[in-house]
C-alpha positions in Angstrom: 94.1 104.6 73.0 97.0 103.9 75.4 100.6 103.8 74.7 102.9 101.0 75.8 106.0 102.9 76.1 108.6 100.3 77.5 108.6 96.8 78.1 111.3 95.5 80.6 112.4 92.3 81.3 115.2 90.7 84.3 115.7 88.1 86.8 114.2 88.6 90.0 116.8 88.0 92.6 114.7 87.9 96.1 118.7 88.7 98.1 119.0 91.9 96.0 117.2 93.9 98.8 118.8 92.8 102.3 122.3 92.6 99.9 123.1 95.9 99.0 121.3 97.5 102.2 123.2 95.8 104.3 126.1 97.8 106.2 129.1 97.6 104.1 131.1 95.5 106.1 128.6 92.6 106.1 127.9 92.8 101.9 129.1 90.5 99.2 131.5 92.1 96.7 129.6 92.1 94.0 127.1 94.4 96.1 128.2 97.8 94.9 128.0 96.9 91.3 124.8 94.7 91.4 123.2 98.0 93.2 125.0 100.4 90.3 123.5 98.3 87.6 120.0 97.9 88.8 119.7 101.5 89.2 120.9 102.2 85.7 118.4 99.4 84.5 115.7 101.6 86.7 115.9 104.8 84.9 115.1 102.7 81.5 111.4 103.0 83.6 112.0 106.3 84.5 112.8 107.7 81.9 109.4 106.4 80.0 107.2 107.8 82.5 105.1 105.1 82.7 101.2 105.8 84.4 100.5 102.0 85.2 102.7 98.7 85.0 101.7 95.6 83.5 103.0 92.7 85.5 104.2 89.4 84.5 105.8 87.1 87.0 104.9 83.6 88.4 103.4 82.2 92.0 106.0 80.6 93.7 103.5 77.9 95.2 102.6 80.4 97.9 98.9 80.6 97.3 98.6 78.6 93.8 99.1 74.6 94.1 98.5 71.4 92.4 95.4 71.3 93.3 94.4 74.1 91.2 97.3 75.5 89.1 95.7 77.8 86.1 98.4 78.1 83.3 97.7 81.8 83.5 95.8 84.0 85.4 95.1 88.0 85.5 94.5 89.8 89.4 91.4 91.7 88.9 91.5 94.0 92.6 91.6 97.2 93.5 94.2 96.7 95.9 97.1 93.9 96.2 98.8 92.7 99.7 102.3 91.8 99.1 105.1 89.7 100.7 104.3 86.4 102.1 105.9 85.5 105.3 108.7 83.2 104.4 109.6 86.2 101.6 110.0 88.2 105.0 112.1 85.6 107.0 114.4 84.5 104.3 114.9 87.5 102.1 114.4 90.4 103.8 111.7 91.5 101.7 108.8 94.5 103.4 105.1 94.3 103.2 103.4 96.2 100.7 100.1 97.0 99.5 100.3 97.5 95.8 96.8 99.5 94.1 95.0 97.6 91.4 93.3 99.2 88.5 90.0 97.3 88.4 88.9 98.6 84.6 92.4 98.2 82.6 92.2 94.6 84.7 88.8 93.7 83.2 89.5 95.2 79.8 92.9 92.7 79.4 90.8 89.8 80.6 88.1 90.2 77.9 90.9 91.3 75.1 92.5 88.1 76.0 89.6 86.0 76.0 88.7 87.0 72.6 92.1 86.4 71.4 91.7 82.8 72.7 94.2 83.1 75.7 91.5 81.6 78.5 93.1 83.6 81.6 92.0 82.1 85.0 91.0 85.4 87.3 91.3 86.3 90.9 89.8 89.5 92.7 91.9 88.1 95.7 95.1 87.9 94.6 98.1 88.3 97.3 101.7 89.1 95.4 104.5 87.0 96.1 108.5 87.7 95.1 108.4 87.3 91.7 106.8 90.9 91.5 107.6 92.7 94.8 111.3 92.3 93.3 110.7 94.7 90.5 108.7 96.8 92.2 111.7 97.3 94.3 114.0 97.6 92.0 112.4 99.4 89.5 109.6 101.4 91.2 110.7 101.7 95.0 108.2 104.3 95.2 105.6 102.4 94.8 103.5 104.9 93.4 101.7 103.3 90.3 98.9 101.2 89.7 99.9 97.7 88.7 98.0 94.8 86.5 99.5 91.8 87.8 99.7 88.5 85.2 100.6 84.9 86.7 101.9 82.3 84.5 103.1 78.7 85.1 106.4 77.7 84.8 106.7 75.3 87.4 103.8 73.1 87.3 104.1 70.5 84.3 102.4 70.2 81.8 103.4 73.8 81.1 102.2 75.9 77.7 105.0 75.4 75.3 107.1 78.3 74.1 105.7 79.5 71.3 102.2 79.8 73.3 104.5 82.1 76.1 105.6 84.9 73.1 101.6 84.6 71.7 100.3 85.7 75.2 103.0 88.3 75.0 101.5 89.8 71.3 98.1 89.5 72.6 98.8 90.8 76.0 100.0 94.3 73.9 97.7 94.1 71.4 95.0 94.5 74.7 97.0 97.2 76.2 97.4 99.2 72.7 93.3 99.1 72.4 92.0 99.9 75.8 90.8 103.5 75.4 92.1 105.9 77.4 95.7 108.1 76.9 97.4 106.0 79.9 101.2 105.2 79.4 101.7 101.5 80.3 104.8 99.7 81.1 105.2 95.9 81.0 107.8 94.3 83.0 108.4 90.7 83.5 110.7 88.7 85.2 111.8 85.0 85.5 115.0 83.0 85.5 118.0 82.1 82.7 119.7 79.2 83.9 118.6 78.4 87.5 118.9 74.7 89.4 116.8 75.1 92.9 117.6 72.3 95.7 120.1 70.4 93.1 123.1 69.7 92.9 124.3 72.7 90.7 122.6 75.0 93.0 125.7 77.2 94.8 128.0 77.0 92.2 130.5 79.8 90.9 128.3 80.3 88.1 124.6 79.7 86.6 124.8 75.8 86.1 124.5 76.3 82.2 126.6 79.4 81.4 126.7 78.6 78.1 123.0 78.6 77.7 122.6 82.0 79.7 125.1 83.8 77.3 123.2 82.1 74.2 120.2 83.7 75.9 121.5 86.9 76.3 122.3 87.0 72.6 119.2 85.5 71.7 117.2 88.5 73.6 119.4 91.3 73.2 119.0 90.8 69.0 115.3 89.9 69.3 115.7 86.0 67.8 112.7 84.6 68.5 112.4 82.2 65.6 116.1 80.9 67.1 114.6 80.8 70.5 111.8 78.9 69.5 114.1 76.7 67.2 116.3 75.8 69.8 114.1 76.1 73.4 111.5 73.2 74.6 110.8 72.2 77.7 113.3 69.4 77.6 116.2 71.7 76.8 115.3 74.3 79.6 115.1 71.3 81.8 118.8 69.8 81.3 120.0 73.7 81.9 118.7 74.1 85.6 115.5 72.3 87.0 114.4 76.1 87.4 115.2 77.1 84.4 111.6 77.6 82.8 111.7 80.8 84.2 112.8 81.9 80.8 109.4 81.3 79.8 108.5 84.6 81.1 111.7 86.4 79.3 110.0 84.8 75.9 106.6 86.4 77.3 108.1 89.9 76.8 110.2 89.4 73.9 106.4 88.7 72.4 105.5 92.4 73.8 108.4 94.0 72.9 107.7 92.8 69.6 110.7 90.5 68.7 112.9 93.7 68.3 116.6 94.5 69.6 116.7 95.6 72.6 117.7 99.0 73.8 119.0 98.4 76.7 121.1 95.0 77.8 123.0 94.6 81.1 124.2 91.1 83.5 125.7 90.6 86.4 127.1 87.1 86.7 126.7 86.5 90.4 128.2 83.3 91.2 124.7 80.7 91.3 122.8 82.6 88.7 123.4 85.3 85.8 120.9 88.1 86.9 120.0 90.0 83.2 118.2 93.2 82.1 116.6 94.0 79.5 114.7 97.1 78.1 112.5 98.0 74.6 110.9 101.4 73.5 108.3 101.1 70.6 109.8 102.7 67.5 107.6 105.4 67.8 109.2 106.3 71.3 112.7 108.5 71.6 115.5 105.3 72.2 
C-alpha cells in the first residue's frame, strides 16, 4: 500500500517569487527572511522523500465560474499546463507543465466516491496560483508527479467546516489504500486572515491578527474540535472577505490526522500572516 509520509500546509503568497529574486536593492525587507523560512519549511518535503504530491488548493475564477462551480473536483491528466496569464503579468510567476499520474488520479476519485465525497473531475484541468506557489516553493524542481484537488472557498454556498477536515480523512484514507509502495505527500494551501479589494486590504498586518494567531495555535496543537467549535462561515467572513481560505488549512489538519504539528513557522508580512505547517505519521522518524 502506499505511505503518506508528510502532509504540509501554508499560505500561498503569489509575490513570494519576483520578491526574493529580485536584485537586492529593489526587495522588501522582509525578503531575506521570508526566503530563509520558506526554504527551511522546504526541507520538511525534502527530507520525506516524497514519490508524488497530492494537491489541495482552490481555482481562483480563472477557468471555474458561477456558471459551473463544483464544490470539489479531482484533475484526472497525464499532464497539467500551469500559470495563467494575469499570474504571469502581475506576479511574476513562469509557465509550467506539471505531469499527472492518471491511475493514483482515478483510484482517489473512486475511493472518494465510495466514501460519499461526490468529486467533480476534469481530464483538462489548467493549474492556477494556488498550486504553482508550492511547487515553487516547495518542489522548484519540479520533478514529481502531482494529483491536483480543487475545492471551493469562494463561491457561496460553500461545504461547511466540518465537511472540509471529512474530505481530508477520506482523501488519506484513499491515498493509504491505493496499492502500490509510492511515498505521497499532501500539501495544501489557502489563506488565514485575508481581506481582497476591501478596505483592510494593505494594512500593516492581516486584518484579524487576533484570529491568525488563534489559528496558528489552533493548528500547531491539532484542535480541531475548537476549530470546528469556534469557525463557521460567518466568523471567517467578519475576519477578511478572503478569509475562507482557511478552509483548506482544516482540509489538511483532517490528513494529518488532527495531530501536533512537527513543524510551525510565520512570517507576519504587513497585509497577511503567511504560515507553515508540517506533520509526519507516527510511524515516520519526526
Amino acid at each position: 500500500m502506499a505511505k503518506l509520509v508528510a502532509t504540509l500546509a501554508s499560505t500561498h503568497h503569489p509575490f513570494y517569487l519576483k520578491a526574493t529574486t529580485a536584485p537586492p536593492e529593489d526587495q522588501m525587507p522582509q525578503a531575506p527572511e521570508w526566503k530563509r523560512k520558506v526554504e527551511a519549511y522546504r526541507q520538511t518535503l525534502t527530507s520525506a522523500n516524497p514519490d508524488l504530491l497530492v494537491m489541495i488548493g482552490s481555482d481562483h475564477f480563472h477557468q471555474i465560474f458561477l456558471d459551473n462551480y463544483p464544490q470539489f473536483l479531482i484533475g484526472k491528466a497525464s499532464r497539467y499546463d500551469a500559470t495563467f496569464y494575469n499570474e504571469e503579468r502581475e506576479f511574476g510567476l513562469p509557465k509550467y507543465v506539471l505531469a499527472g499520474d492518471e491511475d493514483m488520479s482515478g483510484f482517489i476519485h473512486q475511493s472518494l466516491l465510495a466514501q460519499d465525497f461526490d468529486l467533480a473531475f476534469s481530464n483538462e484541468l489548467k493549474i492556477d496560483h494556488s498550486i504553482v506557489c508550492p511547487i515553487i516553493t516547495l518542489r522548484p524542481q519540479n520533478d514529481l508527479p502531482i494529483v491536483p484537488i480543487y475545492t471551493n472557498i469562494f463561491a457561496p454556498p460553500l461545504a461547511s467546516p466540518k465537511r472540509f477536515f471529512d474530505l481530508g480523512r477520506a482523501i488519506r484514507k484513499a491515498i493509504e489504500e491505493y496499492p502500490s509502495g509510492t511515498r505521497v505527500a499532501a500539501i495544501g494551501t489557502g489563506h488565514l486572515s485575508l481581506e481582497l479589494g476591501g478596505p483592510r486590504q494593505f494594512m500593516e498586518t492581516g486584518p484579524d491578527p487576533a484570529f491568525d494567531r488563534q489559528a496558528i495555535e489552533w493548528l500547531r496543537t491539532g484542535d480541531i474540535d475548537a476549530i470546528l467549535g469556534s469557525v463557521n462561515h460567518e466568523s471567517l467572513e467578519r475576519s477578511g472577505n478572503a478569509t475562507h481560505g482557511f478552509l483548506n488549512f482544516i482540509l489538511m489538519l483532517g490528513v494529518a490526522g488532527a495531530v501536533e504539528a512537527d513543524y510551525v513557522d510565520s512570517l507576519d508580512l504587513f497585509h497577511t500572516m503567511e504560515a507553515y505547517f508540517t506533520w509526519y505519521p507516527s510511524e515516520v522518524a519526526r
